[in-house]
N, C-alpha and C positions, 0 to 999 in steps of 0.2 A: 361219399362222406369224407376220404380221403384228401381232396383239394381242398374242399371248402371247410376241410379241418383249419388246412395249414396256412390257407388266405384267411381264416379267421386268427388266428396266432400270428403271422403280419401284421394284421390292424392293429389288433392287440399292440403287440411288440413285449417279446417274452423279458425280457430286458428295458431298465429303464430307458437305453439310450434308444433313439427313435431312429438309427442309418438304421440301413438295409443292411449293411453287414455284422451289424450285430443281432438283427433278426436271424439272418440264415445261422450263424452262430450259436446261436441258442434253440432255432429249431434242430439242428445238428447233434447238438446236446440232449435234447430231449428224445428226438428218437434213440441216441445212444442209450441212455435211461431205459428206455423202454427194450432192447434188445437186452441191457445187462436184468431188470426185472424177470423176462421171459428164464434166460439159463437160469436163474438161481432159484427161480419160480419149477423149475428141470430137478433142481440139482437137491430141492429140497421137499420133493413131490411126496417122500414115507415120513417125514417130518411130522410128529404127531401136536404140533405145538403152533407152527408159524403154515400160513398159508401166502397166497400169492400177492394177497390182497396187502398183508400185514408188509410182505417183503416188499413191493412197493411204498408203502408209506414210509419205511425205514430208509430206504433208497432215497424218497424224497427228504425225506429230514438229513439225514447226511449229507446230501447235496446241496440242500439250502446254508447249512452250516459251512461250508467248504467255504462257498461264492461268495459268503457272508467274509469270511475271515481272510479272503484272498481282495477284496472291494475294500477291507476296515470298515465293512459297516456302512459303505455310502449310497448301496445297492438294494437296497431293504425289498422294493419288489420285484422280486424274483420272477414271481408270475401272479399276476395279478387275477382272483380268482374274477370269474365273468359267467353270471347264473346263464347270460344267451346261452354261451357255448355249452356251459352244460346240458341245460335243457333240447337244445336242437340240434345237438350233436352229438353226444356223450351218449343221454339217455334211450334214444329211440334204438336204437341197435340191439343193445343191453335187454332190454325190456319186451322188444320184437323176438328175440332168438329164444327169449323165457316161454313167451305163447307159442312159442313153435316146434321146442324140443320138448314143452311140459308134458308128462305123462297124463292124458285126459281122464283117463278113466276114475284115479285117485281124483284129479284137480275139482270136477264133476261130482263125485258121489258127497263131497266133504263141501260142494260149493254152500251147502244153507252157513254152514261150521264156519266157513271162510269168509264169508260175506258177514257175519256174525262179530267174527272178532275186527273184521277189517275195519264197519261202516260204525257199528255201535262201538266196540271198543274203544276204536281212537276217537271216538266223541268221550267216552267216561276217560281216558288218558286225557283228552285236552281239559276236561273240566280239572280233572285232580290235580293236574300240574299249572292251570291255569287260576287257580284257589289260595293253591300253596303258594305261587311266585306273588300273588299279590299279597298274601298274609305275613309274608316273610321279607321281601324284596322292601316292602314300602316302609318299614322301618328301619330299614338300611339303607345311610347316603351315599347313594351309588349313582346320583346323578338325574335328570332329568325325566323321570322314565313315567308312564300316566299308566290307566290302566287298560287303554288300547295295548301300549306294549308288551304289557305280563299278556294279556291272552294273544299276542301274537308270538310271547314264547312259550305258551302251551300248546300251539299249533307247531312252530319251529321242533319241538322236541317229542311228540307225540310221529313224528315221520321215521319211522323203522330204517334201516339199513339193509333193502333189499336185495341188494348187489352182494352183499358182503356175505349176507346169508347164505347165496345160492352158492358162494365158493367155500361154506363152511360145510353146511349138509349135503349129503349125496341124495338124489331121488332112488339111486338103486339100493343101498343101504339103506334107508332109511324112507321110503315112501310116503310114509301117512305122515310125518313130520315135516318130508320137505314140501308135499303139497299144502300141508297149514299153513308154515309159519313163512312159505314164502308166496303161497294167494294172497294170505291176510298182508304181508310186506306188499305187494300191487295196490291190494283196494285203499290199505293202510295209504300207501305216497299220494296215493287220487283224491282219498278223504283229506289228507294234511293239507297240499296245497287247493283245492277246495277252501279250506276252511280258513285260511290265511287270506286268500285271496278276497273271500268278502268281509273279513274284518277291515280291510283294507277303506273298504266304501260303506262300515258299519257305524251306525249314529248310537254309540253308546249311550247317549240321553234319549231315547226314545225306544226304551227296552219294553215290549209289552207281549203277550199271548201271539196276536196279531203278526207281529214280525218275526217271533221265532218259527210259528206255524208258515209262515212264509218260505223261513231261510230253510227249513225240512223239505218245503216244495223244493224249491231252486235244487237243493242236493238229488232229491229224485230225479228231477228232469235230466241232470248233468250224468246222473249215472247211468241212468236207460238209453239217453242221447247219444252219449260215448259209447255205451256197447254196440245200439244199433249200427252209428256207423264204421266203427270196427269190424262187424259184421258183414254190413252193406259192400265195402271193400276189398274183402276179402271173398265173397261170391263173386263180384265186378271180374278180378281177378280171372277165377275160377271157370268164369263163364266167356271170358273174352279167348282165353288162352285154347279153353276143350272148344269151342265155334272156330278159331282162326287158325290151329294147330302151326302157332308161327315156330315150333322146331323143327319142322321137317327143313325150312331154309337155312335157320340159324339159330344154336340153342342159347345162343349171346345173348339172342334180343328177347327168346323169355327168360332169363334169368334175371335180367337187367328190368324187365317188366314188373316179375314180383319186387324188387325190391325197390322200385321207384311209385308202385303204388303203396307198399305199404309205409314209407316213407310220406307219401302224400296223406294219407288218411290220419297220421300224425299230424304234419301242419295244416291239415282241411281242421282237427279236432282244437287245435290252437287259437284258427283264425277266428274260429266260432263259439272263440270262448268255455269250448268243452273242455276234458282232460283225458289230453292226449294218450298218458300213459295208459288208461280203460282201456283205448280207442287201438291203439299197436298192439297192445297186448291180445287181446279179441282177435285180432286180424291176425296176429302170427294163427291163431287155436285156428280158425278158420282157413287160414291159409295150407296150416298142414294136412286139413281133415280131407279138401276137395281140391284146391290149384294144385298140390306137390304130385298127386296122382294124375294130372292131367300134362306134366311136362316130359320130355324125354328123358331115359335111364339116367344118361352120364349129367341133364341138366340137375337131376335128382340130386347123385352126388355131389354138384356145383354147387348149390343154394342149400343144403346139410351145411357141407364146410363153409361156404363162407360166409354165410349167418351167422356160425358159430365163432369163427375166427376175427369178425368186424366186435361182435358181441364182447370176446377176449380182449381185444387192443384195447375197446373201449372203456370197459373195466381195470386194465391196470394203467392206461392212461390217467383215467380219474384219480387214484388212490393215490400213483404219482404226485399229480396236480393236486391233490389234498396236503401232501405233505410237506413239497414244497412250500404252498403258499401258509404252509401255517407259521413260519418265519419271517411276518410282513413285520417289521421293525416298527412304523409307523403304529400298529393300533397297540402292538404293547406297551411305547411310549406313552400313549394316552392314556393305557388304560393302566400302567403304573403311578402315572401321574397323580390320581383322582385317587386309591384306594392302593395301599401296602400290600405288595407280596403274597402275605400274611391273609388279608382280607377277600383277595383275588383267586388265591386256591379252596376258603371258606365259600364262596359265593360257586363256583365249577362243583364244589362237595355238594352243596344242598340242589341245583341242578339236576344230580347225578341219584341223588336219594331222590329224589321227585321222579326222577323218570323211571327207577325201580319199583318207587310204589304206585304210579298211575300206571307200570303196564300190571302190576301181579293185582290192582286191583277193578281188571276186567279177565287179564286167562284164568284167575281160577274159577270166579265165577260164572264167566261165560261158559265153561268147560261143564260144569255141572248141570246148566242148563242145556246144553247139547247132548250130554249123558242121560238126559232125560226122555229124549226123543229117539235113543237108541235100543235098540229090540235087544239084542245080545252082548254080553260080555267083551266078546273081541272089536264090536265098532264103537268101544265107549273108551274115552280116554282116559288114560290111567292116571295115576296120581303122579307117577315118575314120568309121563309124558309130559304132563301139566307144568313139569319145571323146564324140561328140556325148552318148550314152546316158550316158558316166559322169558326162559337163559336168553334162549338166541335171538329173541327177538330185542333186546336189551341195547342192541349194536345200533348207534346213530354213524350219517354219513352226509355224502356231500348233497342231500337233498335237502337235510337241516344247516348245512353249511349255507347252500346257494339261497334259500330262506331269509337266513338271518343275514345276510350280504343285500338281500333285495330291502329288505325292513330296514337297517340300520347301520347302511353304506350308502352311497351316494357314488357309482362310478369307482366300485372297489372302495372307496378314502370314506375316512370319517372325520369332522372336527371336534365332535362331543365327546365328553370322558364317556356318560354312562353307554352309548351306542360301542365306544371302542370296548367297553368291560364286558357287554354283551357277547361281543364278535370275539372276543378272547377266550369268553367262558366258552362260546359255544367251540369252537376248533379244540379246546381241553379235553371238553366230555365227546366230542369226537375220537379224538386221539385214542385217548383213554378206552373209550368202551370199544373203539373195532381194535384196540389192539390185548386188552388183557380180556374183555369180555371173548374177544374172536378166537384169542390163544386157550381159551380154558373151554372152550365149547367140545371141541373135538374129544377131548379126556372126560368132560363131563359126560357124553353119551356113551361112552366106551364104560363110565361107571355105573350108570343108572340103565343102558340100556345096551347091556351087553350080548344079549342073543340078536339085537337088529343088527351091530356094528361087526358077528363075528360071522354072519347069515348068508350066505348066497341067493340073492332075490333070483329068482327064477322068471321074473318078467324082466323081459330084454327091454337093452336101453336104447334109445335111438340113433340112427336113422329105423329099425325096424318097430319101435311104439307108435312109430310115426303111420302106421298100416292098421293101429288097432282103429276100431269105432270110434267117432267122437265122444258117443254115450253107449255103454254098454252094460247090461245086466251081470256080467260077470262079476265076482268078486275080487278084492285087489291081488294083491299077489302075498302080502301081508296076509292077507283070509283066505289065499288058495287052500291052502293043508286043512283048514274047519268046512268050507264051503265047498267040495265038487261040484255041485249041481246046485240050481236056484231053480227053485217049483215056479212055473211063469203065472202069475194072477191072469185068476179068469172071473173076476166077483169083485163085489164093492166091497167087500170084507177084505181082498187081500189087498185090496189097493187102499184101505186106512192102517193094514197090519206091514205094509211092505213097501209104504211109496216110493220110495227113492229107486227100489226094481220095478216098481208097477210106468214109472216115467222115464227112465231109463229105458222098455221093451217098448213104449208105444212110440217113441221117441227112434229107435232103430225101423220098427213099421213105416211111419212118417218118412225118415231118412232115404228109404229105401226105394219109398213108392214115388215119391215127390221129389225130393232134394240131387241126391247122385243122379236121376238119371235127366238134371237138368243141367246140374254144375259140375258135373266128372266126381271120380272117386274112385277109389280102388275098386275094378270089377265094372264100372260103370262106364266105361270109358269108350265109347265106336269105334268101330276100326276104319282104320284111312290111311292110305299112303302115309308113311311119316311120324303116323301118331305112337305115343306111348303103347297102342294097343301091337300094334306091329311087334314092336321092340321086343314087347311081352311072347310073343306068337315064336318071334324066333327064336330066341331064347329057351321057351321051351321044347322048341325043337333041337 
């Protein structure tokens, strides 16, 4: 990912001027950026206020301020954002290392929950905000705008900031919070771009039963399609690796294995017009439940870290690159031009109130609906969860950035006032929400949910989660101290009274009889010259 990082920022050309020495120059710059992020990301780790994400984008805006004021202002693109690079470089790493380090067990028992707020929610978020922007927006002359655009910015703003989430909530602190609010962030970025992308080729004059019944198909397909081959992948993997045992020669070349297929199963998910993000994500859960047990000890610890550490650059790279490029001089010219100061931060305010009231007006109700389907007091979400879930998920990021760049940019540029007012507003309520929403989170859980934030989780965080069951009957570690023991269904009764354990245990059967001892797995693994199972043998000798 590394080269073809920095041969894509060549093209690019991080700097207006187009020599090569002002490339390397600026690429110079940037990684320096990125090692001064890492220490103060270090130095500012018990910080209860600013995370790494935030310290990045500050880094970016003072740096853009700097170049600005050292140019006079003739240097406007700093870095010119580029949805490619995001998408096919940025995100997959990010989104892979989330499938792979995510604790299953939570991610799993809460999936109806997740799929719930992810698939429906941000359809009731896209309508609410896509409602509002035209009830509001089309009385105000802001330019050019029809009403393909208002619902392509109910889809732009309706995309969660999933990235920023997973650096705000801890999964070991906080468990049943971080597998919600950052499943429904996966399925949430899958749905948004989904739903952008076919407004794209949508004939708003020919709106009838017919064609939405349609566009509901197309989403299923895109959902089931993307997990399968996520899935498909991530077995491929599994099963190439436990038949070939290519570490006994070289654990290079399975290391470099998983992660050029899971890389492929991304761009396989792109080329085929799926969504990619289902498709890696799947594949990391997959990858860690059956390939990471079929490679050797030390490749184990090789593909832990450096998933996790590709995963890392790529995230404070982004925030970087967010906040640099929110000092492109060019579209606030524009978009000063067209509408006052005055007008411009009114128009960023009612954005920001829309995207407050189309998420709170799917988590609470979704939440009560979920509460419904749950047996006991401790797997229903409380009321003070119910905020934490709406808080955090409040934070937009560069996937509504790279959104509203693809809708209403041309090649980064714009020449229309309202496209520049758009792109202006949207990097505002950017700003604005990973940076005051992302600052007040961590204090907000510490007040509403102060026995999770002051708790010792007693389920270990990964690399050793990484050894639990993909699906397991057990309870989380949040419901250990209520739950010891789960009575296993043996009747159709317990399997309408208990489903989520009743498919959960037959689902470990299945796993057990069929799956591991075809695609490896912890325990399932033959013994052979070389293999992981050796390693295992010696070791416990």
């Amino acid at each position: 990912m590394g080269l073809g990082l920095v041969a894509h920022l060549v093209r690019l050309g991080v700097l207006s001027s187009t020599s090569d020495h002002a490339s390397v120059v600026s690429i110079n710059l940037f990684v320096a950026l990125l090692c001064a992020c890492i220490v103060l990301g270090h130095l500012l780790e018990e910080n209860r206020w600013v995370n790494e994400s935030i310290t990045a984008l500050i880094i970016g805006l003072c740096t853009g301020v700097v170049i600005l004021l050292t140019t006079k202002g003739k240097s406007s693109h700093i870095l010119v954002f580029s949805e490619d690079l995001f998408f096919i470089y940025l995100l997959p790493p990010i989104i892979f290392n989330a499938g792979f380090q995510v604790k299953k067990k939570q991610f799993f028992r809460n999936f109806m929950t997740i799929t719930l707020f992810g698939a429906v929610g941000t359809m009731i978020s896209f309508f609410t905000i896509s409602l509002g922007a035209i009830a509001i927006f089309s009385r105000m002359n802001i330019g050019t705008l029809d009403v393909g655009d208002f619902l392509a910015i109910g889809a732009i703003f309706s995309a969660t900031d999933s990235v920023c989430t997973l650096q705000v909530l801890n999964q070991d602190e906080t468990p049943l919070l971080y597998s919600l609010v950052f499943g429904e962030g996966v399925v949430n970025d899958a749905t948004s771009v989904v739903l952008f992308n076919a407004l794209q080729n949508f004939d708003l004059n020919k709106i009838d039963v017919a064609v939405v019944l349609k566009f509901l198909g197309n989403f299923c397909y895109l959902f089931l399609s993307s997990t399968f081959l996520g899935v498909f992948a991530g077995l491929l993997s599994a099963y190439i690796i436990k038949k070939l045992y290519i570490g006994r020669h070289s654990t290079d070349r399975e290391v470099a294995l998983m992660m050029l297929m899971a890389y492929l199963s991304y761009m396989l998910a792109e080329l085929l017009d799926l969504s990619g993000i289902l498709t890696v994500f799947f594949c990391g859960i997959v990858m860690s439940h059956y390939t990471w047990h079929n490679v050797t000890e030390s490749s184990r610890v090789t593909t832990k870290h450096a998933f996790a550490t590709l995963s890392f650059i790529a995230e404070t790279f982004l925030f970087l690159y967010v906040g640099m490029d929110a000092l492109d001089i060019e579209k606030w010219e524009f978009a000063s031009d067209s509408c006052s100061p005055g007008k411009s931060i009114g128009i960023s305010s009612i954005l920001l109130g829309l995207v407050l009231v189309g998420r709170a007006a799917f988590v609470f109700p979704l939440s009560f609906l979920s509460n419904l389907t749950k047996k006991t007091p401790l797997e229903k979400i409380t009321w003070r969860q119910q905020i934490v879930i709406w808080w955090a998920g409040l934070m937009r990021g560069a996937v509504s950035i790279a959104l509203a760049y693809n809708k209403f940019t041309r090649s980064g540029h714009t020449q229309l006032h309202g496209n520049a007012i758009m792109i202006t507003s949207t990097i505002t309520v950017v700003l604005f929400s990973t940076m005051v929403f992302g600052m007040m989170t961590k204090p907000l859980i510490r007040l509403l949910l102060p026995a999770c934030s002051n708790t010792v989780i007693s389920e270990p965080s990964s690399p050793k989660s990484l050894h639990s069951p993909l699906l397991t009957s057990m309870q989380g570690s949040d419901l250990e101290t209520a739950a010891a023991s789960i009575v296993r269904p043996s009747s159709l009764r317990m399997l309408l009274s208990k489903p989520t354990h009743t498919v959960h245990y037959y689902w470990r059967k299945f796993d057990d009889a069929l799956m591991r001892p075809m695609f490896g797995g912890r325990g399932f693994v033959p013994f052979s010259p070389g293999s992981p199972t050796e390693q295992s043998i010696h070791d416990g000798r």
